[in-house]
C-alpha positions as a Python dict, from the first residue, in 0.01 Angstrom:
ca = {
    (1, 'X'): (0, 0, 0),
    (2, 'X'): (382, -114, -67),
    (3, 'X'): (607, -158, 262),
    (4, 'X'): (852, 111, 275),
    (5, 'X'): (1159, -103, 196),
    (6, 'X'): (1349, -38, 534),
    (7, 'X'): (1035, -282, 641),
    (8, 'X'): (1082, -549, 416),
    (9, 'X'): (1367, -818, 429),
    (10, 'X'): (1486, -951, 116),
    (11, 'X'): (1669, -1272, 59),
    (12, 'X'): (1896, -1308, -237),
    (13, 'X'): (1999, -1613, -423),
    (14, 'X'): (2369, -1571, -434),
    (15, 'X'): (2540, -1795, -682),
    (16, 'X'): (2862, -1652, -618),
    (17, 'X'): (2869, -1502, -987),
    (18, 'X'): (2884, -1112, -1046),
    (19, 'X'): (2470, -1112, -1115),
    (20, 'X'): (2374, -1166, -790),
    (21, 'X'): (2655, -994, -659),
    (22, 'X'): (2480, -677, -800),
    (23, 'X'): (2174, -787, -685),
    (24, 'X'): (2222, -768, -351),
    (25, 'X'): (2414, -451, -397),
    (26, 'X'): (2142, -278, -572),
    (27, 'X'): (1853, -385, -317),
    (28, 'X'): (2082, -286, -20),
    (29, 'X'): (2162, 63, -200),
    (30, 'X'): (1752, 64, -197),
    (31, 'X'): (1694, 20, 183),
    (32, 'X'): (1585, -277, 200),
    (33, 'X'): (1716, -541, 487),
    (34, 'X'): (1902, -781, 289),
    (35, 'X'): (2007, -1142, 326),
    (36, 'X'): (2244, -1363, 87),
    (37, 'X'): (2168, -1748, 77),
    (38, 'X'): (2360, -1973, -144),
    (39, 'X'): (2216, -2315, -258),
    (40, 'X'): (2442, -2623, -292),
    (41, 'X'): (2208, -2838, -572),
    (42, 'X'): (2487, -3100, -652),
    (43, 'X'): (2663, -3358, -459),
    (44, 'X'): (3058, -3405, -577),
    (45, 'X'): (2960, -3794, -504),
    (46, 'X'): (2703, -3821, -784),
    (47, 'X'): (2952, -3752, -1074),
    (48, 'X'): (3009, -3416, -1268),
    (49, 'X'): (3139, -3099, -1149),
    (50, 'X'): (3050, -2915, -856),
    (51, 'X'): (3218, -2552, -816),
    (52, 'X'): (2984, -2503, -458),
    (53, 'X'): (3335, -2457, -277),
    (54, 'X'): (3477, -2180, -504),
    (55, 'X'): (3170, -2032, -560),
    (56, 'X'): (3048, -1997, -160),
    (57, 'X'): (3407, -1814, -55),
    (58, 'X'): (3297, -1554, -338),
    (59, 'X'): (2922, -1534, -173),
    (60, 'X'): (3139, -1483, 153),
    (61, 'X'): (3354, -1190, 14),
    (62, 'X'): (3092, -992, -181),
    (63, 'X'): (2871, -1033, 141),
    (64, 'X'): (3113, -945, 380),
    (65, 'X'): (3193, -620, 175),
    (66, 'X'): (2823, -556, 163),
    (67, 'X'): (2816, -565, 538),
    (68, 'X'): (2522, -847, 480),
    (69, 'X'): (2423, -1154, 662),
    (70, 'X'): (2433, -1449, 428),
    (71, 'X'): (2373, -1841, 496),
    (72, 'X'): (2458, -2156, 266),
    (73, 'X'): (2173, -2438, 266),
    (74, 'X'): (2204, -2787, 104),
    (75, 'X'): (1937, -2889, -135),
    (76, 'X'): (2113, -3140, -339),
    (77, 'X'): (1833, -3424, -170),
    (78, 'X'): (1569, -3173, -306),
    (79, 'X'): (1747, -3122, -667),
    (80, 'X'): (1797, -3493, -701),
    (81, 'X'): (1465, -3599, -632),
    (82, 'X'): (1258, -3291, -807),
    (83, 'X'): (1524, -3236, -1127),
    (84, 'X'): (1782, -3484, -1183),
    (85, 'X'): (1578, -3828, -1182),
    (86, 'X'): (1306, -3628, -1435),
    (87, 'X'): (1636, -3556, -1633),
    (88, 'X'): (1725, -3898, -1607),
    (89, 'X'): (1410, -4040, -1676),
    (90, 'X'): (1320, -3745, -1967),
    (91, 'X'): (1665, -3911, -2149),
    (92, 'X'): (1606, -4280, -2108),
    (93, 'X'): (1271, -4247, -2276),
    (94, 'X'): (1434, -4059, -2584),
    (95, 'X'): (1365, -3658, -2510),
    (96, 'X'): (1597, -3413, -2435),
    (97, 'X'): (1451, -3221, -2113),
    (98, 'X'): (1592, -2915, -1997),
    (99, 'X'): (1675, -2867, -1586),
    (100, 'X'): (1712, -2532, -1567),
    (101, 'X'): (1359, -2474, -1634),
    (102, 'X'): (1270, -2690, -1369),
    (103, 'X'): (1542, -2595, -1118),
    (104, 'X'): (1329, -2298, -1101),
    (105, 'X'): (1008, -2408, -1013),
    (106, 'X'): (1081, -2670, -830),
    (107, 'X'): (1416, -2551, -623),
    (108, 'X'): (1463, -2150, -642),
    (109, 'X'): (1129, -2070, -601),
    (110, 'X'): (1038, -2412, -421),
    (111, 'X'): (1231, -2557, -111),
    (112, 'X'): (1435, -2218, -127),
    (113, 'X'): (1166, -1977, -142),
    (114, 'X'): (998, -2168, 183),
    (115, 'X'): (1374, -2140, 387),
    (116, 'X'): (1342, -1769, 281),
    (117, 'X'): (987, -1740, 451),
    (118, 'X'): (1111, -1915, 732),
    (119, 'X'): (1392, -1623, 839),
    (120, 'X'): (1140, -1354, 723),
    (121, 'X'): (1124, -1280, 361),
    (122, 'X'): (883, -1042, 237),
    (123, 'X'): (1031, -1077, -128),
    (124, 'X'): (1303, -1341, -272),
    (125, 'X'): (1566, -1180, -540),
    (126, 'X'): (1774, -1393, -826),
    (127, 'X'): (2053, -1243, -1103),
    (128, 'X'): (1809, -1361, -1343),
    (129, 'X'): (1761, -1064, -1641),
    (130, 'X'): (1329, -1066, -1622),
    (131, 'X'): (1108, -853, -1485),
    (132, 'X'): (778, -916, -1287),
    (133, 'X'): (469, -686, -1347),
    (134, 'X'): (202, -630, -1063),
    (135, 'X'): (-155, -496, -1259),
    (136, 'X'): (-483, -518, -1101),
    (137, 'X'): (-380, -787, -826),
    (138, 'X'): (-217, -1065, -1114),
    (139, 'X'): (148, -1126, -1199),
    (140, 'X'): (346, -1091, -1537),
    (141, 'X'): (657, -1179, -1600),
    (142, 'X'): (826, -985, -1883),
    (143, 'X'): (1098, -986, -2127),
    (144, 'X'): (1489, -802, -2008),
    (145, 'X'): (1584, -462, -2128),
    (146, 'X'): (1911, -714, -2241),
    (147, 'X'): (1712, -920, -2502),
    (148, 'X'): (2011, -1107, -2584),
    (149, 'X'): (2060, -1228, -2210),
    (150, 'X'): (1694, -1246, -2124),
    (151, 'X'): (1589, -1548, -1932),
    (152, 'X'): (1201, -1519, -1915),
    (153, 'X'): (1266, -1896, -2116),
    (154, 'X'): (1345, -2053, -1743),
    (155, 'X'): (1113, -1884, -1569),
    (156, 'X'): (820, -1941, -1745),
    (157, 'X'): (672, -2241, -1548),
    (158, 'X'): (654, -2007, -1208),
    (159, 'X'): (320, -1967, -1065),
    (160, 'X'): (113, -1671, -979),
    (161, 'X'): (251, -1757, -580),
    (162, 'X'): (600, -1758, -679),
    (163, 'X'): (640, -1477, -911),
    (164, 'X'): (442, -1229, -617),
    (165, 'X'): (760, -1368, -382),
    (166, 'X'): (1010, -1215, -682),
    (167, 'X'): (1203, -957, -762),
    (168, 'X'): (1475, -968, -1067),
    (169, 'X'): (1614, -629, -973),
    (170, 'X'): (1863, -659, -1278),
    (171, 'X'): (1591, -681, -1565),
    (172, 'X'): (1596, -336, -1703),
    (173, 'X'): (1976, -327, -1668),
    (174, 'X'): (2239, -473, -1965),
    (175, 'X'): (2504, -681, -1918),
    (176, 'X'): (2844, -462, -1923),
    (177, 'X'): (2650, -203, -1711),
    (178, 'X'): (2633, -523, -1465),
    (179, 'X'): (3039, -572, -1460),
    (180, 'X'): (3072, -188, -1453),
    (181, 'X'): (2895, -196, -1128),
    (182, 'X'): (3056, -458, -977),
    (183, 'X'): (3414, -311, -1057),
    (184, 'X'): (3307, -9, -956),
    (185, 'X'): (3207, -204, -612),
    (186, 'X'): (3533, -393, -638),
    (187, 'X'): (3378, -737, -604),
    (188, 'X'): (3557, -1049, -662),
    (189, 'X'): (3308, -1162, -873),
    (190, 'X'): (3354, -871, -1169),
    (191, 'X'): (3520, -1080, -1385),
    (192, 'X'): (3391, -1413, -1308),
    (193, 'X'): (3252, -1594, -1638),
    (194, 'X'): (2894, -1651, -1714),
    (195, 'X'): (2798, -2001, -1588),
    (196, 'X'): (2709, -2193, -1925),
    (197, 'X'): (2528, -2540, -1996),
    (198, 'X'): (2364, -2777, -1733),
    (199, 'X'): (2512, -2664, -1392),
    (200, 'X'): (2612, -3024, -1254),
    (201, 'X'): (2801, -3107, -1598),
    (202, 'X'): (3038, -2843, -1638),
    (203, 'X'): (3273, -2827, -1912),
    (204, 'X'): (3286, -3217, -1904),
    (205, 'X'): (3172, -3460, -2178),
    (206, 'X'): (2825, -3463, -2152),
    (207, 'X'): (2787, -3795, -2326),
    (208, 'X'): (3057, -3971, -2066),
    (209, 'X'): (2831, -3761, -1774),
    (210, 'X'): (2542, -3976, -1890),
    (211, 'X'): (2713, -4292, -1880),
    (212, 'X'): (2738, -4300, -1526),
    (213, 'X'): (2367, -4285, -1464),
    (214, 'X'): (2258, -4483, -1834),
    (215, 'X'): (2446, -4747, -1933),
    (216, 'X'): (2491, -4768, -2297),
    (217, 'X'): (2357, -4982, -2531),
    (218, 'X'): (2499, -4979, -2872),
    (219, 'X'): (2234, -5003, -3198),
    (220, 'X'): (2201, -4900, -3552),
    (221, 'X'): (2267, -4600, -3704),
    (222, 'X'): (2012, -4595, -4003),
    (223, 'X'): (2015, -4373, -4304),
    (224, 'X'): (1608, -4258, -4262),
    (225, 'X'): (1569, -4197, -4669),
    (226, 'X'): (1716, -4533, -4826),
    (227, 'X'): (1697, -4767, -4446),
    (228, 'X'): (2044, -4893, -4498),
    (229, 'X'): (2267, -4915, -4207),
    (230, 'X'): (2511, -4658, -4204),
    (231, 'X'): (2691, -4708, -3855),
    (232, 'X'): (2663, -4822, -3478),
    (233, 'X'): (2525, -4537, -3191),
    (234, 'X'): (2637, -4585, -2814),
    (235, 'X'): (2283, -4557, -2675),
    (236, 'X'): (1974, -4351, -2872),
    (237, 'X'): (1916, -4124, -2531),
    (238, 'X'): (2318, -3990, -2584),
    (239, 'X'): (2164, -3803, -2902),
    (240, 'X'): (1978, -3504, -2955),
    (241, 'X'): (1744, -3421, -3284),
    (242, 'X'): (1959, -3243, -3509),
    (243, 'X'): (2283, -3341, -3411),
    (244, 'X'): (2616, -3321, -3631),
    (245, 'X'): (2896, -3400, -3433),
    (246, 'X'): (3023, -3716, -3246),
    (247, 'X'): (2832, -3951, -3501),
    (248, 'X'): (3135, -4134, -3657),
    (249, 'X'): (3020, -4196, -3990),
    (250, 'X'): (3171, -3908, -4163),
    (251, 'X'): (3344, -4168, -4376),
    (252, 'X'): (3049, -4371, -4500),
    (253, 'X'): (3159, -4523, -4857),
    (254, 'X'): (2791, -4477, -4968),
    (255, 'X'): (2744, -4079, -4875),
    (256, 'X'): (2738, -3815, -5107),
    (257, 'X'): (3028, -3647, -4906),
    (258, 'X'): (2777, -3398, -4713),
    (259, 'X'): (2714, -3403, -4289),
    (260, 'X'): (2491, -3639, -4163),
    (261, 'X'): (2220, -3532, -3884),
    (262, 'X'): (2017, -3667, -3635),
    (263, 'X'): (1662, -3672, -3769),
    (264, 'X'): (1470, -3919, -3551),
    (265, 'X'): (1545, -4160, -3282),
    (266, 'X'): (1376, -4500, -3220),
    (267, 'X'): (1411, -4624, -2828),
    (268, 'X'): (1193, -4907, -2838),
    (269, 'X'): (1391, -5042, -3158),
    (270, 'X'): (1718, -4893, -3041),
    (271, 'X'): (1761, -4726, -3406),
    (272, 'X'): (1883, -4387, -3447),
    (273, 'X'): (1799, -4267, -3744),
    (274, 'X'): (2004, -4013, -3967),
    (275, 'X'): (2018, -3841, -4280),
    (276, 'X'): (2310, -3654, -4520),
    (277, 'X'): (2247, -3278, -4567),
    (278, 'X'): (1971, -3090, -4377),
    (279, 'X'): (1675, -3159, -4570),
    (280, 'X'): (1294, -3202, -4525),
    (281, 'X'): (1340, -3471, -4239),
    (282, 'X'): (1456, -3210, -3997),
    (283, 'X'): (1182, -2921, -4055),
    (284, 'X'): (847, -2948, -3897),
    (285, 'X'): (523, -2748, -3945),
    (286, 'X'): (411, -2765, -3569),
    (287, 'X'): (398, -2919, -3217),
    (288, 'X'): (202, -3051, -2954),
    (289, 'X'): (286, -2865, -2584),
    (290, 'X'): (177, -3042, -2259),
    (291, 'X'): (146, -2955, -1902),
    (292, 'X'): (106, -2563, -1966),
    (293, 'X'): (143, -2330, -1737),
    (294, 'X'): (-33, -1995, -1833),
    (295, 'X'): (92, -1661, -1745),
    (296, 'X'): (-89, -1474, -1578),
    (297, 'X'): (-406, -1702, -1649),
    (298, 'X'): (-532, -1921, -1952),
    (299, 'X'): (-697, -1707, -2186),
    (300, 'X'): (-982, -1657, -2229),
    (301, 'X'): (-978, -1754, -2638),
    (302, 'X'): (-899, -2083, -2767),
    (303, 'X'): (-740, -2017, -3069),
    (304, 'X'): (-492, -1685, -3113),
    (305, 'X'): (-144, -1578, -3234),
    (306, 'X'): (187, -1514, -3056),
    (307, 'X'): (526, -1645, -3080),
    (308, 'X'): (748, -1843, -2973),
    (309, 'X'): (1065, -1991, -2839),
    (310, 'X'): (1106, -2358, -2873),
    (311, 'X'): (1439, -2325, -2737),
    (312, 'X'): (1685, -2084, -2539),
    (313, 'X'): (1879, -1967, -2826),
    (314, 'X'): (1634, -1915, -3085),
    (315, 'X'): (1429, -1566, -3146),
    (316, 'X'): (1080, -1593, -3085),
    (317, 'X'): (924, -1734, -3383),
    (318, 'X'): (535, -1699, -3509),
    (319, 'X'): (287, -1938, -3453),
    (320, 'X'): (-113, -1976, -3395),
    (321, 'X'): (-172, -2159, -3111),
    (322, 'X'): (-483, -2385, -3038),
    (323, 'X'): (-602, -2460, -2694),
    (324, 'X'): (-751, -2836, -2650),
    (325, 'X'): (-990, -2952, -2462),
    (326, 'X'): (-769, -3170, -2208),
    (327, 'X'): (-519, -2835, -2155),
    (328, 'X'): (-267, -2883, -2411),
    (329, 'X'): (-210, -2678, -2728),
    (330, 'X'): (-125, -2729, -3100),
    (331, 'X'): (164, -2448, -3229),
    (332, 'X'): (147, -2405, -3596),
    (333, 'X'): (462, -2251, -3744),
    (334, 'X'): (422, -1980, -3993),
    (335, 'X'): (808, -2102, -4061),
    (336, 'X'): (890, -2416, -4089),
    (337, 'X'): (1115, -2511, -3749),
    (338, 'X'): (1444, -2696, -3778),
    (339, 'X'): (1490, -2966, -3467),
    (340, 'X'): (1227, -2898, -3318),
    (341, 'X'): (1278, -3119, -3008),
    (342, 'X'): (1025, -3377, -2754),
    (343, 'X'): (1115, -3262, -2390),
    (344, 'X'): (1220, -2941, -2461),
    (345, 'X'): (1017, -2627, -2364),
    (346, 'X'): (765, -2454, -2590),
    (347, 'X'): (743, -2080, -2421),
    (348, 'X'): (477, -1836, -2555),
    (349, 'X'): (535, -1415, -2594),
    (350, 'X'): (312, -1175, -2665),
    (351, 'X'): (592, -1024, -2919),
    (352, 'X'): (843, -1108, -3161),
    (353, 'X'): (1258, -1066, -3118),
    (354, 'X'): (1440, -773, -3005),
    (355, 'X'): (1075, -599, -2902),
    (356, 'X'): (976, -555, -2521),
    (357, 'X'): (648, -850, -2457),
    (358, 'X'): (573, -1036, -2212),
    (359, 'X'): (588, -1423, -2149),
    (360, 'X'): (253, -1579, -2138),
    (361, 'X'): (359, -1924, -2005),
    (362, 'X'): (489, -2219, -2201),
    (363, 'X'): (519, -2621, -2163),
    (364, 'X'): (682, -2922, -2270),
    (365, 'X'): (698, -3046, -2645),
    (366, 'X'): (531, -3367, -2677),
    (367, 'X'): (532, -3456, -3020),
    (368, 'X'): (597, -3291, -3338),
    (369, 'X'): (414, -3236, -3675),
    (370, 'X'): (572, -3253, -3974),
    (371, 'X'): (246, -3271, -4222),
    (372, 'X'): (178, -2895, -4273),
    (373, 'X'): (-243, -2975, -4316),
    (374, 'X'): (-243, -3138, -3982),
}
């Protein structure tokens, strides 16, 4: 039977961002016996940009209107030794992780959902727009009622453990009904603009970020279609498949005139390798995932269709997926995929865009296929 919630204590992950703000809001209009705890993930002394000062004083105001007890907790050790040196390390070998995802498992719902257990938590709480499912003892996690600000992509490596510790009390709500609330609450945080990008970046240069921790090590650019050498790269790990921008050889007295794109990258040779115009090069028929995490279970079938997102901002796309024998799985596009990226996440749904589904898990790309009959 489910505690009344006067009986259960709830600890929220405050950001200090209007999400959470109505988080803890909405739980406390509820019953239950709330608590606001704010993470500090990044050190200013590392490099990048670190808002934790600005961003606690809100956590202090909305919880101090709330009439809430709230505590901050450092876990930039934690972060730098879970996330950033397997961002590092993800980059150096040529991929292009993502930290988010992994912030996630292996800090929200890690070192922070063990503090929470320690001063009582029955449940743990995040702004994240997702929704958990309870049905015959397992856990699903679903898609948002806001499909356009659903996050189901960075929570899809959570165990069975972690999502029964979580609640995403926002997930059938939409955004502007979000800032209504909170100006209707008068929070400081009504206004405050969506956090964007990798949190310890910022609005900095992300190349010059990168610098600090991988020194560069200029190579050849190389046209991929006639091998010539078109121009000189700053280090292969600075670039990211499909990439337009901040190449510098827009005025190559051999191109046809049109953009040139990242289409491959080389670490072992140091080559980055490009092409004009976005032809065949940067289209692939399929992928190879790794270290999957299934949600709620692996199924039971080896071979089946469902979508999916092989990055944030991209609607779920159709494939077949294979299971293999040592855990991984072979997507097949029905469409060929532009960019489809090593290091990024592959995440699974059991519907297309714009419907309600459910996530069933997801995992890293390891390598892509471009040969169609393969």
């Amino acid at each position: 039977m489910e505690k009344n919630p006067k009986d259960m204590t709830v600890v929220v992950g405050m950001s200090g961002g209007v999400d959470s703000s109505v988080v803890a809001l909405l739980l406390k209009q509820q019953g239950y016996n709330v608590i606001g705890l704010f993470m500090n993930n990044w050190q200013e002394e590392h490099g990048g940009v670190c808002t934790a000062v600005d961003d606690y004083a809100d956590v202090k105001r909305v919880a101090g209107k709330l009439g809430i007890p709230y505590y901050s907790i450092d876990f930039s050790k934690e972060y730098m030794d879970r996330v950033f040196q397997y961002f590092l390390k993800e980059y150096a070998e040529g991929r292009t992780p993502n930290p988010d995802v992994l912030c996630n498992r292996e800090i929200k719902f890690g070192p922070f959902l063990e503090f929470a257990k320690s001063i009582g938590a029955d449940k743990v709480a995040t702004g994240h727009y997702a929704n958990v499912e309870e049905k015959d003892g397992k856990f699903y996690l679903k898609k948002a009622v806001d499909q356009n600000k659903d996050q189901t992509y960075f929570l899809h490596q959570l165990s069975q453990e972690q999502l029964g510790m979580a609640m995403f009390p926002i997930g059938n709500l939409e955004k502007p009904e979000i800032r209504n609330i909170a100006h209707e609450n008068d929070f400081v945080t009504a206004d405050k603009k969506d956090s964007t990008g990798i949190c310890f970046i910022g609005e900095r240069n992300f190349k010059n970020f990168l610098k600090e921790f991988l020194p560069a090590k200029q190579g050849d650019i190389v046209d991929k279609r006639t091998g010539k050498i078109v121009g000189k790269h700053e280090g292969v790990m600075y670039y990211t498949l499909g990439q337009r921008r901040g190449l510098g050889i827009g005025g190559y007295k051999d191109g046809n005139g049109e953009s040139w794109f990242v289409v491959d990258k080389d670490v072992k040779k140091n080559i980055l390798y490009v092409t004009q115009g976005e032809g065949k090069e940067l289209f692939s028929h399929g992928c190879v995932v790794k270290n999957m995490n299934w949600i709620p279970e692996k199924p039971s079938v080896t071979s089946f269709d469902c979508y999916a997102k092989l990055r944030y901002r991209q609607p779920e796309q159709k494939v077949h997926v294979t299971i293999c024998d040592d855990g991984s799985i072979k997507l097949q596009f029905y469409e060929p995929q532009r960019a489809v990226t090593p290091g990024q996440f592959a995440v699974l749904y059991s519907t297309g865009p714009l419907e309600d589904g459910y996530c069933l898990g997801g995992g890293v790309i390891d390598t892509v296929i471009f040969d169609p009959n393969k």
